[in-house]
C-alpha positions in Angstrom: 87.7 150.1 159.2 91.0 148.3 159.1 93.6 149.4 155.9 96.3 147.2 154.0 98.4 148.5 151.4 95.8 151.5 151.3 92.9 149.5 150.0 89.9 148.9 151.6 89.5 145.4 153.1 86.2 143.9 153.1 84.9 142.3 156.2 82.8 138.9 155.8 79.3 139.7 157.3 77.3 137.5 159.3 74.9 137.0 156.0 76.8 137.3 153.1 79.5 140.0 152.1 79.1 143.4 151.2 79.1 142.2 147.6 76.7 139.7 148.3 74.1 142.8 149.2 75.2 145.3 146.2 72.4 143.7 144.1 69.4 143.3 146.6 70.9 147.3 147.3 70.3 148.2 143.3 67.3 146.3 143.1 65.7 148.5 146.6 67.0 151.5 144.5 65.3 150.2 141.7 62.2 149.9 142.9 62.1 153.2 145.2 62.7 155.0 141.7 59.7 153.4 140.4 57.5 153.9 142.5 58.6 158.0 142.8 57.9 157.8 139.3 54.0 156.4 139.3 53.7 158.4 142.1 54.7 161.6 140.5 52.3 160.6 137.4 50.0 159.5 139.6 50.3 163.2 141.1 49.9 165.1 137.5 46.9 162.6 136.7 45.0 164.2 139.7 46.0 167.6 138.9 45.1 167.8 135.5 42.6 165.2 135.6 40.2 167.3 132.9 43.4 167.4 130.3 43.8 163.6 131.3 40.4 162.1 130.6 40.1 164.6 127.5 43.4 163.0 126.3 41.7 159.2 126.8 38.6 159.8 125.5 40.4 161.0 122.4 42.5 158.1 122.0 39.1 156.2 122.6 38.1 157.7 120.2 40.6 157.2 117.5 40.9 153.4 118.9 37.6 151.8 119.3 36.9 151.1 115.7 40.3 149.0 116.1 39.1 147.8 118.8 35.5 147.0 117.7 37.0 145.6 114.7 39.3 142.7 116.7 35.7 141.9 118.7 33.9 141.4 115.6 36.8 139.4 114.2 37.3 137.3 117.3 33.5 136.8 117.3 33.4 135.6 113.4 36.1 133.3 113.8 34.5 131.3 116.1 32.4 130.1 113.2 35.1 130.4 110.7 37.6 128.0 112.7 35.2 125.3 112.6 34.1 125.8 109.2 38.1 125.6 108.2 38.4 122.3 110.0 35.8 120.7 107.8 36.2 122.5 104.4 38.5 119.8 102.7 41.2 119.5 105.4 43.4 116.9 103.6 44.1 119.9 101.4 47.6 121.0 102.0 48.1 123.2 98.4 46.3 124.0 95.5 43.2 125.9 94.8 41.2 124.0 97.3 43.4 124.4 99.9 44.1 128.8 98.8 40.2 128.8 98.5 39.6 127.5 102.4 40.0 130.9 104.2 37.7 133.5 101.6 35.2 130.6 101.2 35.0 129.8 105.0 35.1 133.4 106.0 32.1 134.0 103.3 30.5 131.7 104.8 30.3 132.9 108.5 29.2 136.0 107.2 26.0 134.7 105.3 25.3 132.2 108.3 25.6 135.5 110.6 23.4 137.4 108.2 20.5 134.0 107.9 20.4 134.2 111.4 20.0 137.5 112.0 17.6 137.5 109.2 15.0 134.6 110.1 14.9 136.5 114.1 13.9 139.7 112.4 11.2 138.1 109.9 10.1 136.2 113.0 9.6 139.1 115.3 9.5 142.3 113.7 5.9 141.9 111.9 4.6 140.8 115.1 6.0 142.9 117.1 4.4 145.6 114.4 1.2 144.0 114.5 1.0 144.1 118.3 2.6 148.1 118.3 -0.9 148.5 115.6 -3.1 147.1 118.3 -1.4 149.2 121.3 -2.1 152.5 119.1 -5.4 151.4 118.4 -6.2 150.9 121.8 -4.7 154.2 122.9 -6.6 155.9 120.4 -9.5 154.4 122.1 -8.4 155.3 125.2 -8.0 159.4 124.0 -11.3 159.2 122.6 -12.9 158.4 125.5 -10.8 160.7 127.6 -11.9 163.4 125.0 -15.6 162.5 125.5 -15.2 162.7 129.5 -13.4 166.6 129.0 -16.1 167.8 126.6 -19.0 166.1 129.0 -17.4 167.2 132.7 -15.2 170.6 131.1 -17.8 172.9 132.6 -17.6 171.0 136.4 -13.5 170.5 135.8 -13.6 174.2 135.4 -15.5 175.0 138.5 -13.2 172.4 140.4 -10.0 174.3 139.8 -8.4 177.4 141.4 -9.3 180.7 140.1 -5.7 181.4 140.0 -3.9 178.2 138.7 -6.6 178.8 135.8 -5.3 182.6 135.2 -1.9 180.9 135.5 -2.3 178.4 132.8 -4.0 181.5 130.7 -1.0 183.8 131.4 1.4 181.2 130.4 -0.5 180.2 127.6 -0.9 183.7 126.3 3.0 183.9 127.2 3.5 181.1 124.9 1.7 182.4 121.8 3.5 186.0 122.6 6.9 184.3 122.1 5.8 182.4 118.8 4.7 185.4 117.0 7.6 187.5 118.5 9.9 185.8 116.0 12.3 184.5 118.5 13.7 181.5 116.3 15.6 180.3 119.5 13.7 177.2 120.2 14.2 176.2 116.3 17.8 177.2 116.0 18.2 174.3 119.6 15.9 171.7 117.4 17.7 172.1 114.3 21.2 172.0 116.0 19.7 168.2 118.4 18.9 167.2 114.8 22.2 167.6 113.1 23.9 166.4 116.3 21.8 163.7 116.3 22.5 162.9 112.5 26.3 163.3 112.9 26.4 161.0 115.7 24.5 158.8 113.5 26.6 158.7 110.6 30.0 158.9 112.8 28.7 155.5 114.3 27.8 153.9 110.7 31.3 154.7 109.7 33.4 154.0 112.4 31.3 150.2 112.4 32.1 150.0 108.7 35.5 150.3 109.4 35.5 148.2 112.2 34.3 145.7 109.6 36.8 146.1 107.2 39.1 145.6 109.6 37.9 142.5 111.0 38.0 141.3 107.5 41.7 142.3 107.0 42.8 140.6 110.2 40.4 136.7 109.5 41.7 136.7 106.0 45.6 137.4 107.1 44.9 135.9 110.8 48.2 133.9 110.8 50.6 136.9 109.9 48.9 138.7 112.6 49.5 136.2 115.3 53.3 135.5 114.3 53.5 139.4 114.3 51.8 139.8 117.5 54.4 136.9 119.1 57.4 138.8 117.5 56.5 142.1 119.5 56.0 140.0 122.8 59.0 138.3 121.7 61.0 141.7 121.3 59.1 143.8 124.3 58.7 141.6 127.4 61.5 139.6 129.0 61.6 135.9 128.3 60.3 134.7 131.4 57.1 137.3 131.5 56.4 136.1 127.7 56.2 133.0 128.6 53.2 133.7 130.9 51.9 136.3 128.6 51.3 133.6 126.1 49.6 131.1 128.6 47.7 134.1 129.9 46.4 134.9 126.4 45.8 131.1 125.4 43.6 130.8 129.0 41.4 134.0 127.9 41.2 132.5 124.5 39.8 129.4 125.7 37.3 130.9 128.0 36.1 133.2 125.9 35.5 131.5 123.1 33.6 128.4 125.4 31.8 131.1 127.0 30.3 132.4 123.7 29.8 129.2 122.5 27.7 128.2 125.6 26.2 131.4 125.8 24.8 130.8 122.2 23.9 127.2 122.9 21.7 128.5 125.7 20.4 131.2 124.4 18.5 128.7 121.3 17.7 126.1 124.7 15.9 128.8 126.5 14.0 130.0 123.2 13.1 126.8 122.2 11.7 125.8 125.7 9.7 129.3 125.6 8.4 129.0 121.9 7.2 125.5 122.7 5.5 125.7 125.9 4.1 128.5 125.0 2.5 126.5 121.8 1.5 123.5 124.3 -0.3 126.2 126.4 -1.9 128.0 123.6 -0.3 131.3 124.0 -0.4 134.0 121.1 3.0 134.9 118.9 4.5 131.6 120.1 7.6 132.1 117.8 7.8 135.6 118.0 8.4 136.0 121.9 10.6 132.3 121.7 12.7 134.0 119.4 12.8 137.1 121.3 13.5 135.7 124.8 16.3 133.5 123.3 17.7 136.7 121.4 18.1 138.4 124.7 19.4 135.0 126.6 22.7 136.1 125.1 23.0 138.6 128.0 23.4 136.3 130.8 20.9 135.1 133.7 18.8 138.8 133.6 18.7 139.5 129.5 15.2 136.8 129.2 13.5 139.2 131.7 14.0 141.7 128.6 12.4 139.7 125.8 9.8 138.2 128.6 8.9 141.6 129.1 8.6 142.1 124.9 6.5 139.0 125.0 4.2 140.3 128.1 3.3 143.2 126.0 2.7 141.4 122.6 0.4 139.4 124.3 -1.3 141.9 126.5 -2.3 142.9 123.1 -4.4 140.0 122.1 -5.5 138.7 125.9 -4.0 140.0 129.4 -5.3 136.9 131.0 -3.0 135.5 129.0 -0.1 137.8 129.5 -0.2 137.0 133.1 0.2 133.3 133.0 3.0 134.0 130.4 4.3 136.0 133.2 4.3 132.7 135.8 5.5 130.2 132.8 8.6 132.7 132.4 9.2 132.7 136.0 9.3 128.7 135.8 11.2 128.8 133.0 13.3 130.9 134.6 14.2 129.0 137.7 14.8 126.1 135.7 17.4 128.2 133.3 19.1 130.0 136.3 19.6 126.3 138.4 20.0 123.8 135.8 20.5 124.6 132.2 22.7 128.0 132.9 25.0 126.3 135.2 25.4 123.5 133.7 25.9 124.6 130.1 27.5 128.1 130.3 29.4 126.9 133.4 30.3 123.7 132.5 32.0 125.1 129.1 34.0 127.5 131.4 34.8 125.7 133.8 33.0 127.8 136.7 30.5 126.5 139.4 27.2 127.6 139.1 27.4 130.4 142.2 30.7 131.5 140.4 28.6 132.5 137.3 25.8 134.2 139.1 28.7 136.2 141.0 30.3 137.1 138.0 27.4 138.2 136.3 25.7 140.1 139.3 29.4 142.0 140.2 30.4 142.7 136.3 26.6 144.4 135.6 26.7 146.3 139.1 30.4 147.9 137.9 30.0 147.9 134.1 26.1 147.2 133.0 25.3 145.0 130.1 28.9 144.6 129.0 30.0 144.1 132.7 27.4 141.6 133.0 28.7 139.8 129.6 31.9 139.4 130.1 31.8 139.1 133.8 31.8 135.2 133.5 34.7 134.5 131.1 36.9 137.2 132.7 36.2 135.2 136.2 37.1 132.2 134.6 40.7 133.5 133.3 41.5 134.6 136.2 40.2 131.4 138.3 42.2 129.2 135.9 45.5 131.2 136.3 45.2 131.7 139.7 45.0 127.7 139.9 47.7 126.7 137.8 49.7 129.3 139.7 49.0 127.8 143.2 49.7 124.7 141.5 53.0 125.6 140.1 53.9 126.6 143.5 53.2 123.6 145.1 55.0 121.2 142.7 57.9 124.3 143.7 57.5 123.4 147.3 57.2 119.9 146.9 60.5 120.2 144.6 62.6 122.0 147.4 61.2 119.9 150.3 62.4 117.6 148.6 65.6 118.9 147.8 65.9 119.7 151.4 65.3 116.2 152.4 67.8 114.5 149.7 70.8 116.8 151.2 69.8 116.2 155.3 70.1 112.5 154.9 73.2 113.4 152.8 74.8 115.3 155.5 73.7 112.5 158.1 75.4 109.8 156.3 78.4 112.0 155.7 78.4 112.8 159.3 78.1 109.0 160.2 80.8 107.9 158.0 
């Protein structure tokens, strides 16, 4: 390379300078260092993968009544907002206007608890009188079996092996040997499945209650937690990636929430539909299984089956003619849910086509079960709706440059004319 004056000179490049391609340079370097990085804690994931997985189920651990708490609150609110948009909204201050968040969270609560109340009073004393008739029946069942061994015990006997009888004596006598031994093994493992049991028990009554209280903390104090939770987006994530952050966030609000909504206003169409034909047809616990299948509906397309199946037995109870054309109403009912009410109401709320739901909710069970198959549909409909304003932010881009493009050709001809 050519020197003046001993300095370097710096030769123009057929694309750009040398300091033109420093920064595209950096940002390579950049990126390589990156991705050694993830790769190198991608590396120490797999090694210690035990240590790793011990280490998240721990912060699971520690995090999920948080976590619980936020679904619970998000859940509530849904009920709360509309409740604040009716409880005396010309009230800017004063008592009426400090008393709108307690009073309207209150009052989600004790709808929550009504509701949950009437299902229970509707189906658990059926359900209880149809579990009496099952036992009775299977009483039945053992006493006749108990007549057949005492009749047939002699012939049973004479039917079976000579040795797989000495072997059910041995083990029997086996048996007895080890119970009169002392060996307090087998009630030291049932003692220790009961308090494990217990503890589990009581560690999942008190990490809900706290879950609770937190959901409380965060609906009565819900605007100081959003300016808070703009301020660290604000102060962690560059301007531009905030700004998509926040639409990101608003989109999965909106889906979520009409998903829920829908999902609820489904649930009380399918249950309805079932408790009433049901009554036109003169089926048994009417109510009970209409209240039960639309209790279930909340898990979408397959969660009816569940309470159908609660209803089949209920009524197998009382007539199992009648069970089976329950069975072929459901399926009716069914079809008509799955191709016209589901679609149309839990679809049309989020803004999905009718084979978009069914994908969602048959892809999100197969990877993560119930919840999979719950939030399948609203997490399908984020992404669907950000993926489309994307492409269409792109296009107005395209359209923007093209015509860009355009404006300074038939500059340059008219330049070149003149």
């Amino acid at each position: 390379m050519a020197r003046s004056h001993g300095r370097i000179r710096r030769w123009n490049m057929p694309n750009g300078t040398m300091d033109d391609k420093q920064p595209s340079v950096r940002r390579s370097a950049t990126l390589l260092a990156l991705a050694a990085f993830f790769a190198f804690l991608a590396a120490l994931g797999v090694m210690y993968s035990l240590q790793v997985l011990a280490a998240v189920g721990a912060v699971w651990a520690a995090f999920s009544p948080l976590v619980l708490g936020c679904v619970i609150a998000f859940l509530v609110n849904l009920i709360m907002g509309r409740l604040e948009r009716v409880y005396f909204p010309s009230a800017k201050a004063g008592p009426l206007a400090a008393s709108r968040r307690p009073v309207c969270l209150a009052a989600s609560f004790a709808i929550i608890a009504i509701v949950i109340a009437v299902i229970v009073n509707l189906v658990l004393p059926e359900m209880k009188a149809s579990a009496g008739i099952i036992q009775q029946g299977a009483v039945l069942v053992l006493e006749d079996f108990y007549q057949w061994a005492q009749d047939d015990l002699d012939m049973l006997l004479a039917s079976l092996d000579t040795t797989a009888v000495e072997n059910i004596e041995h083990s029997f006598a086996d048996f007895m040997a080890t119970l009169s031994s002392g060996d307090s093994s087998s009630l030291m493992n049932m003692v220790k499945s009961v308090f494990s049991t217990a503890t589990s028990i009581a560690h999942n009554v008190f990490s809900f209650i706290v879950a609770l209280v937190f959901s409380l903390y965060i609906l009565l104090d819900k605007d100081r937690v959003f300016r808070g939770l703009d301020t660290f987006v604000e102060m962690t994530v560059p301007a531009r990636f905030a700004v998509t952050l926040r639409h990101a966030g608003h989109v999965a609000n909106q889906a979520f929430s009409r998903f829920i909504t829908g999902q609820c206003i489904e649930a009380v169409i399918l249950g309805t539909l079932c408790a009433v034909g049901m009554a036109v047809f003169g089926m048994p616990y009417a109510v009970a299984v209409g209240a039960c299948v639309g209790l279930t509906a909340l898990v979408p397309v397959f969660g009816a089956w569940l309470g159908g199946a609660i209803g089949f037995l209920m009524i197998l109870t009382v007539d199992p003619m009648q069970a089976v054309w329950f069975v072929v109403f459901l399926v009716v009912l069914q079809q008509l849910e799955s191709h016209l009410i589901y679609p149309n109401v839990v679809g049309a709320s989020v803004g999905l086509p009718g084979i978009w739901v069914f994908a969602a909710v048959l892809v999100g069970g197969a990877l993560f079960g119930v919840v999979g198959m719950f939030l399948g549909v609203p997490t399908v409909a984020t992404l669907r709706t950000l993926a489309i304003d994307r492409a269409a932010e792109v296009r107005a881009r395209r359209k923007e440059l093209a015509a860009k493009q355009a404006a300074e050709e038939a500059e340059a001809r008219e330049t070149s004319g003149a």
